[in-house]
DOMI-324968 format. One line per field, with one value per atom (N, C-alpha, C): atom name; chain; x, y, z. Coordinates in Angstrom, 2 decimals, padded with zeros to 5 digits, m for minus. Layout:
REM residues N
atome	c(CA,...)
chaine	c(A,...)
c1	c(X,...)
c2	c(Y,...)
c3	c(Z,...)
***
This chain:
REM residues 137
atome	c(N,CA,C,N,CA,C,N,CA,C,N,CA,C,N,CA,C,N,CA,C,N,CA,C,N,CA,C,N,CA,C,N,CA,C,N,CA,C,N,CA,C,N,CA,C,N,CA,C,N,CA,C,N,CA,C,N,CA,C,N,CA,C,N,CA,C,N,CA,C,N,CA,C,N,CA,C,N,CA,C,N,CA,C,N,CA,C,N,CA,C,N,CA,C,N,CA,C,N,CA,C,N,CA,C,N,CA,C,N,CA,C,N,CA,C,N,CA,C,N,CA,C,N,CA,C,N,CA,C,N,CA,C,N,CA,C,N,CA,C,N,CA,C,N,CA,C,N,CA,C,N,CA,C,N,CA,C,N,CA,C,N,CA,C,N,CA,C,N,CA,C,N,CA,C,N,CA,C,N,CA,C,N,CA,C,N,CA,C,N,CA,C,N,CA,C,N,CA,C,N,CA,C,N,CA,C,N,CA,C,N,CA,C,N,CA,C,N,CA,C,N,CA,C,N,CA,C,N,CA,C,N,CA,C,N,CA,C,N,CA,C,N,CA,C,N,CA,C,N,CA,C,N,CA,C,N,CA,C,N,CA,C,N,CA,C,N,CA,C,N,CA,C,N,CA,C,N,CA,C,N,CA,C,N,CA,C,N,CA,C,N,CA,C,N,CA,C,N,CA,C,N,CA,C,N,CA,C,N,CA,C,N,CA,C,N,CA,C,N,CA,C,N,CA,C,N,CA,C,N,CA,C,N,CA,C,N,CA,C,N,CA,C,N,CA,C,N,CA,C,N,CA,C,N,CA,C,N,CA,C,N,CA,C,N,CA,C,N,CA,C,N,CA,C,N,CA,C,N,CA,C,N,CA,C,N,CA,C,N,CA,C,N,CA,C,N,CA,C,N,CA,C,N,CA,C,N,CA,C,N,CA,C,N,CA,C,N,CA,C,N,CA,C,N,CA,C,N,CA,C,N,CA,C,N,CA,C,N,CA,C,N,CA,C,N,CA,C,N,CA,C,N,CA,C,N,CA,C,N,CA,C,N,CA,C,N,CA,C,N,CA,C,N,CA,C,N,CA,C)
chaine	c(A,A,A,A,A,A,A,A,A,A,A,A,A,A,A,A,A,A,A,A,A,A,A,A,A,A,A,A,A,A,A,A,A,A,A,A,A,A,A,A,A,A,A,A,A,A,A,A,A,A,A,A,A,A,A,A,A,A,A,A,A,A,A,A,A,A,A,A,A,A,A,A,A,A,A,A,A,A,A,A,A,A,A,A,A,A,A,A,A,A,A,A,A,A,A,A,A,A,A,A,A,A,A,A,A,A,A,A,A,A,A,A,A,A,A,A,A,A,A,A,A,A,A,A,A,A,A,A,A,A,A,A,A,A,A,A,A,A,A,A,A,A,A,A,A,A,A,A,A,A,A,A,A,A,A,A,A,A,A,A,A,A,A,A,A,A,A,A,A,A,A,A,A,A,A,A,A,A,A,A,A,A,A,A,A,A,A,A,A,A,A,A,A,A,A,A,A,A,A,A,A,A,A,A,A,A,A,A,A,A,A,A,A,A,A,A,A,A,A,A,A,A,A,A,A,A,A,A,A,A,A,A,A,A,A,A,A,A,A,A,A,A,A,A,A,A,A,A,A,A,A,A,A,A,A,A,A,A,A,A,A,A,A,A,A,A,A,A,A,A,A,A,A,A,A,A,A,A,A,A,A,A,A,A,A,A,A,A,A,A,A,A,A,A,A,A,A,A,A,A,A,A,A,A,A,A,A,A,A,A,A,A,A,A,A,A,A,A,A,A,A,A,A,A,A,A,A,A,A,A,A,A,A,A,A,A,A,A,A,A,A,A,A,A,A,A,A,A,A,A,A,A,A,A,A,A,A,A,A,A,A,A,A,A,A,A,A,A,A,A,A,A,A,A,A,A,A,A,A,A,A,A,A,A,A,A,A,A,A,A,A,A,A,A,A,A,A,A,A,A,A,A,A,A,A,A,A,A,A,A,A)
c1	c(m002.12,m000.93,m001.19,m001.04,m001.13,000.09,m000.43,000.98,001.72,000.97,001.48,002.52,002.47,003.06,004.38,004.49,005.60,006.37,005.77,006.35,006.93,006.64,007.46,008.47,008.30,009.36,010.37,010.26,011.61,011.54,011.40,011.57,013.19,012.16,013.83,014.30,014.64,015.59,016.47,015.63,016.65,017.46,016.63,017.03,018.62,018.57,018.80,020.25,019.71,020.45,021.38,020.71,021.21,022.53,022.67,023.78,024.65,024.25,025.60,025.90,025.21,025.89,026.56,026.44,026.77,027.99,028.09,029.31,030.76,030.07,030.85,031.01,030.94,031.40,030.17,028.63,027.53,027.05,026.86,025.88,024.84,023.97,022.92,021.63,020.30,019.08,018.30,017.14,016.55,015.89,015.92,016.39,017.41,018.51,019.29,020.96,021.77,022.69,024.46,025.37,026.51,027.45,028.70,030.11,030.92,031.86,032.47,034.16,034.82,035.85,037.02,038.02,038.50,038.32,038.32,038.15,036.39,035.84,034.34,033.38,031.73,031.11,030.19,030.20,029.45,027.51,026.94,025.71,024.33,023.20,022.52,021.30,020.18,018.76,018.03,016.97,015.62,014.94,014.15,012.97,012.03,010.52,009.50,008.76,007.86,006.80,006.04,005.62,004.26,002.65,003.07,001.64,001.99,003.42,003.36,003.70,004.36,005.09,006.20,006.84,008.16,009.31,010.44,011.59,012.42,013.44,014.42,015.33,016.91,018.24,018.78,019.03,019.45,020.60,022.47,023.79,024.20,024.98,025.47,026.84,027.78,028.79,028.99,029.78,029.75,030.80,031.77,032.75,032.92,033.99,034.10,033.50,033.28,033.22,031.42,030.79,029.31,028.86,027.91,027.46,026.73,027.25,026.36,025.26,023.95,022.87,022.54,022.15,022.47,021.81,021.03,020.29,021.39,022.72,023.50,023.47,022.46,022.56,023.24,024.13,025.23,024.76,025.26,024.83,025.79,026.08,027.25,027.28,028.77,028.95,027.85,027.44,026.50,024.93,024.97,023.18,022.82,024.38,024.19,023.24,022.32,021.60,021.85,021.75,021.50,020.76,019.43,018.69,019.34,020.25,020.86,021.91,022.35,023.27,022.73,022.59,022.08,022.33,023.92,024.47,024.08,023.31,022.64,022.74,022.82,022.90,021.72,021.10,019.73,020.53,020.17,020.76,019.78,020.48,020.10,020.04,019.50,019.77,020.21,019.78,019.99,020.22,021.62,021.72,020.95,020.54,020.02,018.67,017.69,016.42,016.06,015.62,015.01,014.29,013.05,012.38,013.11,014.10,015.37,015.85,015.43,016.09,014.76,013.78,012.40,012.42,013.00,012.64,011.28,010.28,009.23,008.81,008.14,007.35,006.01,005.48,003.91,003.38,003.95,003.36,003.96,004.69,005.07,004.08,004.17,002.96,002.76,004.52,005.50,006.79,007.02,008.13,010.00,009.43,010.41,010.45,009.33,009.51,009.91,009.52,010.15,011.81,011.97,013.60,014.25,013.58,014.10,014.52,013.48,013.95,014.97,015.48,015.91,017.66,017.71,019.31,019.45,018.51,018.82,019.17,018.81,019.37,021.01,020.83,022.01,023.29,022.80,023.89,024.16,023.52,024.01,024.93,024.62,025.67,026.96,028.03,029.41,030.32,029.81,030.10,031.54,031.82,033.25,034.21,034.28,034.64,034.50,035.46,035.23,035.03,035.70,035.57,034.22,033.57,032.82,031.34,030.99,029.82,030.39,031.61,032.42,032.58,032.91,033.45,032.03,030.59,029.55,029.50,030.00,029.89,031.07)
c2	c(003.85,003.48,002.11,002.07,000.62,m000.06,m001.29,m002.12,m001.82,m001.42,m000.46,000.04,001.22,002.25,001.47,000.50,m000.05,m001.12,m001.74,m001.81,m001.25,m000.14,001.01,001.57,001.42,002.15,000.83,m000.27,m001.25,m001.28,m001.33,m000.85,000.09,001.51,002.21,002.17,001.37,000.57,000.07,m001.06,m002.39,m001.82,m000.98,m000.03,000.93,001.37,002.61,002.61,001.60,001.44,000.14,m000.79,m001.95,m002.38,m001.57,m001.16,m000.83,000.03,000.18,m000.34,m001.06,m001.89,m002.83,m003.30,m004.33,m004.17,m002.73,m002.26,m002.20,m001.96,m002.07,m003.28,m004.34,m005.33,m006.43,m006.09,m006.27,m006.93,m008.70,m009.96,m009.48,m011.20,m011.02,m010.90,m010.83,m010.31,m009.50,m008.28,m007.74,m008.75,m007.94,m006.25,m006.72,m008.05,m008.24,m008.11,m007.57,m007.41,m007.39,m008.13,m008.26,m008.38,m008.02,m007.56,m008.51,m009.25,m009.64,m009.35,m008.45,m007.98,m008.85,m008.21,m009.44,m009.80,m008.50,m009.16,m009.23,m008.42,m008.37,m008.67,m008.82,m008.67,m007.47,m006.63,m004.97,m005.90,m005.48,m006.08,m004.23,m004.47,m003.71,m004.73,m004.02,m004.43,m003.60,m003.68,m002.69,m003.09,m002.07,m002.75,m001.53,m002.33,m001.29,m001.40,m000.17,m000.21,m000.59,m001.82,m002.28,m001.36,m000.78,000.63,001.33,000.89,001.62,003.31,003.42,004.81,005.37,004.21,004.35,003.37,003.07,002.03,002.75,002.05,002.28,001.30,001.77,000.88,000.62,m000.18,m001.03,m001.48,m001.15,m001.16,m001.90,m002.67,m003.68,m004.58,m004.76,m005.50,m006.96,m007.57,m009.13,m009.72,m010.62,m011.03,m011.70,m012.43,m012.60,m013.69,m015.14,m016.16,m016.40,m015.17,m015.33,m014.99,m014.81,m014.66,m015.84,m016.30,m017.41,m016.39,m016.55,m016.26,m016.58,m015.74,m016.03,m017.17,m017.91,m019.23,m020.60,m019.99,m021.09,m021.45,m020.50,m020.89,m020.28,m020.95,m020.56,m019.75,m018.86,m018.03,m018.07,m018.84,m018.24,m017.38,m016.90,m015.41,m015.22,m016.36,m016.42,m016.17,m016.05,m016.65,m015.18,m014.65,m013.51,m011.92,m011.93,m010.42,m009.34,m008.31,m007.07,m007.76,m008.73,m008.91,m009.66,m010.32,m011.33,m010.96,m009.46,m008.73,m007.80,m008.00,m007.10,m005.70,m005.32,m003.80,m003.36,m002.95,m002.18,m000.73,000.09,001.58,001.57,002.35,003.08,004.82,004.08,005.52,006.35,007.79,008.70,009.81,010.83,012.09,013.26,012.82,013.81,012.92,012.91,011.75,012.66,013.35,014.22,014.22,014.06,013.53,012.29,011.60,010.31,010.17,011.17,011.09,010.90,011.39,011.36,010.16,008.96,007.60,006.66,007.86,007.17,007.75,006.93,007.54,006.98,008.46,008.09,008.50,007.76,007.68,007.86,008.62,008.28,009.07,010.62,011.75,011.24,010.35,010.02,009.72,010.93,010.17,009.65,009.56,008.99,008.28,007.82,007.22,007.91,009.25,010.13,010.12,010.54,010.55,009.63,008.44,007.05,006.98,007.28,007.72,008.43,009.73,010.62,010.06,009.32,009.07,007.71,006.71,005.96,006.59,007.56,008.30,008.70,009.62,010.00,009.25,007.96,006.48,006.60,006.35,005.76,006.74,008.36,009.27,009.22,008.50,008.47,007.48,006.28,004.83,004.92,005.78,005.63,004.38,003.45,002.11,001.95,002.84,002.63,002.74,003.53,003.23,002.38,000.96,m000.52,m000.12,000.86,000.85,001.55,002.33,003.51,002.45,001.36,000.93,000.70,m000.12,m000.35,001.21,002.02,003.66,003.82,002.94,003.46,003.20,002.09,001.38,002.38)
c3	c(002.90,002.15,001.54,000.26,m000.36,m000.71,m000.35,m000.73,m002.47,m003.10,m004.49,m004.00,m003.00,m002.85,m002.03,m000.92,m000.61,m002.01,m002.54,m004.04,m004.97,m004.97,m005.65,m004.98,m003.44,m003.10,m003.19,m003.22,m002.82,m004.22,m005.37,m006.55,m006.99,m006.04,m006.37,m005.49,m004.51,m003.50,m004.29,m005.03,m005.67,m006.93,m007.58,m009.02,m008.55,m007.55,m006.96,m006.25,m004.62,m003.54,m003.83,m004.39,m004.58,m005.63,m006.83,m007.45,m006.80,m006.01,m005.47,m004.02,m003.65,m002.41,m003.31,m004.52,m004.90,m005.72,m006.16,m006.33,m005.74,m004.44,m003.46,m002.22,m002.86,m002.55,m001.32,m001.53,m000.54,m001.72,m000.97,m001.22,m000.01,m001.29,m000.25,m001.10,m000.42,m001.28,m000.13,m001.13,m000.83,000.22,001.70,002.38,002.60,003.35,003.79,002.91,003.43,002.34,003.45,003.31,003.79,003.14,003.58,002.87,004.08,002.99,004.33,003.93,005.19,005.11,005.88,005.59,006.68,008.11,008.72,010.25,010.59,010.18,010.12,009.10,009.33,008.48,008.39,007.22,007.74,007.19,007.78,007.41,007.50,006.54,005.88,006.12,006.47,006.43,006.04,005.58,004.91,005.83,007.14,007.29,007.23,006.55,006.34,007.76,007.97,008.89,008.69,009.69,009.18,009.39,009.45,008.91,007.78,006.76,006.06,005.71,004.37,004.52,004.84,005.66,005.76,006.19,006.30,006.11,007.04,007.46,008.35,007.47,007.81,007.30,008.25,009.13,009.92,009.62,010.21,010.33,011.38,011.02,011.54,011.77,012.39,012.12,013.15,012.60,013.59,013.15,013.73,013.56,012.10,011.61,010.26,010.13,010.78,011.17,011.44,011.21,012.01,013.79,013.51,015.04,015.89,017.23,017.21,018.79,018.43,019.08,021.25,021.52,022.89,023.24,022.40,022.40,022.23,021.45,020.85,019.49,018.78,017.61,016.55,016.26,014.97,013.94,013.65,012.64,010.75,009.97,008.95,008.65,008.00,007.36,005.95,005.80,004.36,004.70,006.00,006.52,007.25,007.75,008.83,008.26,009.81,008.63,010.15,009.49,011.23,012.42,011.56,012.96,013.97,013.25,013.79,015.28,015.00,015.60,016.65,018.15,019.08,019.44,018.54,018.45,017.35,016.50,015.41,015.89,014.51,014.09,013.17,013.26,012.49,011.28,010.16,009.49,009.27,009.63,009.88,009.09,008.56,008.14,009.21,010.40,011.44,012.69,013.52,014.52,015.74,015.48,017.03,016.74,015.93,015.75,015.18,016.55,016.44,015.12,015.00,013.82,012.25,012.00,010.90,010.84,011.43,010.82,010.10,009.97,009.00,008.07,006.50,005.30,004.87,004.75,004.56,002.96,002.67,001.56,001.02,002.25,002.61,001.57,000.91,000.39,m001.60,m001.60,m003.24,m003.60,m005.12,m005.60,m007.39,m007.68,m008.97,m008.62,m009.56,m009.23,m008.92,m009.33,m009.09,m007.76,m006.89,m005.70,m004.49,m005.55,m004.96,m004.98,m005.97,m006.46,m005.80,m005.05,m004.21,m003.54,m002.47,m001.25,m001.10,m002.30,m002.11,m002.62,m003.49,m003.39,m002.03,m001.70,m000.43,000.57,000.57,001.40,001.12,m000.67,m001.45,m000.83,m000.83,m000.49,001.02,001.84,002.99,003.61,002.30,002.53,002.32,003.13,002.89,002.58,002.02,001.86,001.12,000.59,m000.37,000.49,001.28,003.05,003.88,003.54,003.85,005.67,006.14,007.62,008.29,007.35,007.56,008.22,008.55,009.16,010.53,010.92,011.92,012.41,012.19,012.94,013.75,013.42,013.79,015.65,015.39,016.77,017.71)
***
């Protein structure tokens, strides 16, 4: 897998997924992305595998105010990302196979196929549903 091929895919991430988090009310920059509602903040991460081929989306919520770290360290609502948050949700195509929260990319071999798999993200982000990351927990 070449770093080409993870380039293209955060490509139609940012083309794709990113419109519409941003549509719907998600700051922030590639991978990290947060909405802040009133009582919470819903928080979104991209992370790729470092072998490549495939990404996980990483769901998240934390008080409105930030999270402060079991170290003591303050987190802002402006600074806050998933990693930051020790209760994370992994999105899924299938919650009963582990394997189904890796959108992989390994077999694209255009940018269509890059495209595929990042709607298929996009159609799984119920985000217009200010509550729909919170229901996860």
């Amino acid at each position: 897998m070449t770093t080409n091929a993870r380039q293209n895919m955060t490509n139609s991430i940012k083309n794709i997924v990113v419109p519409y988090l941003r549509e719907h009310g998600f700051k922030g920059s590639f991978p990290h992305f947060r909405r802040q509602n009133e009582d919470n903040i819903d928080l979104i991460t991209f992370q790729f595998n470092r072998h490549g081929g495939s990404f996980v989306v990483e769901l998240a919520v934390c008080p409105a105010d930030g999270v402060t770290t079991s170290w003591g360290e303050k987190i802002p609502p402006n600074k806050v990302t998933a990693y930051d948050v020790n209760d994370r949700h992994r999105l899924s195509e299938n919650l009963n196979d582990p394997d189904a929260q890796w959108f992989d990319y390994e077999t694209a071999k255009n940018q269509e196929d890059y495209d595929i798999v990042a709607t298929k993200v996009k159609n799984l982000l119920h985000v217009s549903d200010i509550n729909w990351i919170k229901s996860l927990f």
